[in-house]
N, C-alpha and C positions, 0 to 999 in steps of 0.2 A: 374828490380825487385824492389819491395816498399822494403823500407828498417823496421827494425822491429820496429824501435820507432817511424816510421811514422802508421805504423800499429796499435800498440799502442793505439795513438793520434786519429785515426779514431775510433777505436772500443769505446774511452772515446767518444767523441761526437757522437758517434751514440747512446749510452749507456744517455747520457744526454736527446738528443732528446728523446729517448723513455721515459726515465721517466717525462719528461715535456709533453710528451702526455697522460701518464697515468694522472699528475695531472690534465689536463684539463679537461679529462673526468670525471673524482672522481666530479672537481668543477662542473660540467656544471650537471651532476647528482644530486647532492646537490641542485646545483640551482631549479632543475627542481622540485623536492621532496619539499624544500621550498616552491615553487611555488604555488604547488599542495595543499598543508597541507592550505597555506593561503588563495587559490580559494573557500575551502572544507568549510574553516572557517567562509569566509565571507558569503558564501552563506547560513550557519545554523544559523549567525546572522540574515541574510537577513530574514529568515522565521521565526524565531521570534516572537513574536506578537510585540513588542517595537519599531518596522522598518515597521510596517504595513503603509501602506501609507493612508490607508481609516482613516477619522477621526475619523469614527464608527467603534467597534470593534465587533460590530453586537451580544451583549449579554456577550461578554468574560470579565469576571475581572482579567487582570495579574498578576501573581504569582512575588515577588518577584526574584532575581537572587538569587542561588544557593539552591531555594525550591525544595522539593523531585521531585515534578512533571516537574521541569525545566531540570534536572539532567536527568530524563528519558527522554523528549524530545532530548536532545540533544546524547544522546546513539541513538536515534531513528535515527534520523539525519543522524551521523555519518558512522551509520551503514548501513542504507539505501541507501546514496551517495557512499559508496564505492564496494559497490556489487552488483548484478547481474545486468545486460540491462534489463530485462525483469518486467517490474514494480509489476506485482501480487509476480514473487521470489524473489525482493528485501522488497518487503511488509513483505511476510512472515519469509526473514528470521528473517530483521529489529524487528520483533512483537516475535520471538523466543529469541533474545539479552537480548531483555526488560523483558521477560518472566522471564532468569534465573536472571538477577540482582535484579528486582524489583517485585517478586513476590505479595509482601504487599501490591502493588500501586494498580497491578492488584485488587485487591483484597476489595478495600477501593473504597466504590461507589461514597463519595462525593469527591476523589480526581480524579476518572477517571471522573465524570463528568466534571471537571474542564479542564482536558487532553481533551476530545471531545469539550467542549466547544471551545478550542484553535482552533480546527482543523476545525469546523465549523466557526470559523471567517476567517481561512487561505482561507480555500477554493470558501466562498462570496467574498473573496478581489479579488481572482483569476477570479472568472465571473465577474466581476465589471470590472478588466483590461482585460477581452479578454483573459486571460490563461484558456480556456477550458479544456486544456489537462493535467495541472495540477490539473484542479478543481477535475478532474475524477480520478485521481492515490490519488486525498486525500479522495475522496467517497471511494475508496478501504479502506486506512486507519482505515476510519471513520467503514466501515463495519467491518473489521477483528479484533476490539475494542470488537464493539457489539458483534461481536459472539462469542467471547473468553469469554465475562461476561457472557451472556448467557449459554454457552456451561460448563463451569470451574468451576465460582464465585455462578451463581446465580443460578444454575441445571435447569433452564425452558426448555432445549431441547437438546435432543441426540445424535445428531450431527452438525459439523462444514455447515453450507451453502455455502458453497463458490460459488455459481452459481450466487449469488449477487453479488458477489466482479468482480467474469468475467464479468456480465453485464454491473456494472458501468464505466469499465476499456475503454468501446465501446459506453456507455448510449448516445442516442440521447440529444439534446437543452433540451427538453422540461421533462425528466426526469431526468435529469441533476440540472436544475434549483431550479426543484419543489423539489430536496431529499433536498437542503440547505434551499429555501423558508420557507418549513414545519415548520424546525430545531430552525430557529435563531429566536429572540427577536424584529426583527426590522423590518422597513419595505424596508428595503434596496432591496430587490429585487422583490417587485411587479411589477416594469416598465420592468422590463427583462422578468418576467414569463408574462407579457401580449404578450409579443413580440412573444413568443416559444410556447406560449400554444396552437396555432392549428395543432404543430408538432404533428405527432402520438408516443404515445410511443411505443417501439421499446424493445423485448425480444431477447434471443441466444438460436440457437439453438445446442442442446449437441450434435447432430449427426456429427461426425467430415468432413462427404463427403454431408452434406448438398446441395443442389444444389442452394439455395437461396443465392444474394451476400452477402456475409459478415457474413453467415450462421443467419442475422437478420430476425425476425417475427413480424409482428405486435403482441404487447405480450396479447392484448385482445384473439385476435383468439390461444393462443397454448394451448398444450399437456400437461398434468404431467405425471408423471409417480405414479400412485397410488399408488406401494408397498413402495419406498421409501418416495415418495413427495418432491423428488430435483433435478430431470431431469426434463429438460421441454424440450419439444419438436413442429415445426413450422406445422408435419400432424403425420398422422399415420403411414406412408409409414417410415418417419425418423424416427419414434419409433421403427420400427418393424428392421428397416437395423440396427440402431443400436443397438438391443438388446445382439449381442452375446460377443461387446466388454462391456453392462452395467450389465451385467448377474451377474454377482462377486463383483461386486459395489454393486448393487440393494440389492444383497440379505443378504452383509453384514448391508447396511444399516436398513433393514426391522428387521434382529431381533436387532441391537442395539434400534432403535423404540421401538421395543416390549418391551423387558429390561425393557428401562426407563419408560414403559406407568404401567409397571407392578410394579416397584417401587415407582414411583408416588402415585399409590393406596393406597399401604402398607404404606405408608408415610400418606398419608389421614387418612388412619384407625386409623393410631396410635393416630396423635393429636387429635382425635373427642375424 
């Protein structure tokens, strides 16, 4: 029979051990959290414009450090890297962040130009290194920018598009190329768009059981959908299968349309 102060003595050292296992966990947590905070860090340096590697900054003038627009970038970042897998839900929630801190920015054409400007040199540096798939989650960016100025700031249209931001997220070479080519000041990417321009460009189709791979269309040949004008579809057959899940979409869209087409006017009338 263990005697009781040998007893004792076991339950202290076993009582030790556990608590030197919890510390290690606590540390090794911490570490990992550390870790993480500085992986998170370096890499919203990393994208930066100041860390750009290209000597050309393909039209962007940068913003000093702790300038409004930098501030928002890095809210963008942060917020972006830590949520969802999903690049279009991490886009939009990252553009919802920015929404409620920086309403004014939104708001202020020649600092969001400054903001796109940034993102159009990230995303040339990106086709310049071969990160295609980055360049395409910053065309998303780039899009949910515009239509938030459009849609919000600037009233030119009645609803959000999002059917560009899905296309981009998927955009072939050669429409890939050409949305940064258009954009930038420089001639930085004529040698790449000579290379991709006999790619066909390449549309999405909205029908979810599409039979086409990748539910892609050549986006010469597709479909719109006339009452709204933001489905697009790769025949008619997909328009018609998918009408019963766009029916509630469609037709909210068509009177928001209406609305704005009808406000517009009223708007016209008054200035003349």
């Amino acid at each position: 029979m263990v005697s009781r102060k040998k007893a004792k003595g076991k339950a202290r050292k076993a009582k030790k051990e556990e608590d030197k296992d919890a510390h290690d966990d606590s540390s090794a947590a911490a570490a990992q959290q550390r870790e993480q905070e500085g992986a998170l860090e370096a890499q919203m340096q990393r994208l930066l414009i100041d860390s750009l590697p290209s000597p050309c900054k393909h039209g962007f003038d940068p913003f000093p450090e702790g300038h409004t627009c930098d501030c928002l970038l890095k809210l963008y970042f942060a917020t972006y890297y830590t949520g969802s897998s999903d690049p279009a839900t991490a886009v939009l929630t990252a553009m919802r962040a920015v929404e409620d801190k920086y309403p004014e920015v939104l708001r202020d054409s020649s600092k969001m130009k400054q903001i796109l400007s940034y993102f159009l040199s990230v995303g040339t540096d990106h086709i310049l290194n071969g990160r295609d798939g980055a360049a395409r989650t910053t065309v998303a960016v780039i899009i949910m920018f515009e239509e938030f100025i459009a849609f919000s700031v600037q009233k030119t249209q009645a609803v959000l598009h999002l059917q560009k931001l899905m296309e981009m997220l998927i955009a072939d070479d050669h429409t890939l190329v050409s949305f940064f080519r258009k954009r930038i000041t420089c001639s930085c990417l004529d040698k790449k768009h000579k290379e991709v321009k006999s790619i066909k460009k390449m549309g999405y189709c909205n029908n979810d059981k599409c039979p086409l791979p990748g539910r892609k269309v050549e986006r010469s040949k597709m479909l719109y959908c006339t009452r709204c004008s933001v489905a697009y579809y790769c025949s008619r057959d997909c328009q018609k299968a998918a009408w019963s899940e766009h029916r509630e979409f469609c037709k909210e869209k068509a009177e928001r349309n209406a609305k704005f087409e009808q406000e517009m006017r009223i708007r016209d009338q008054n200035s003349m």
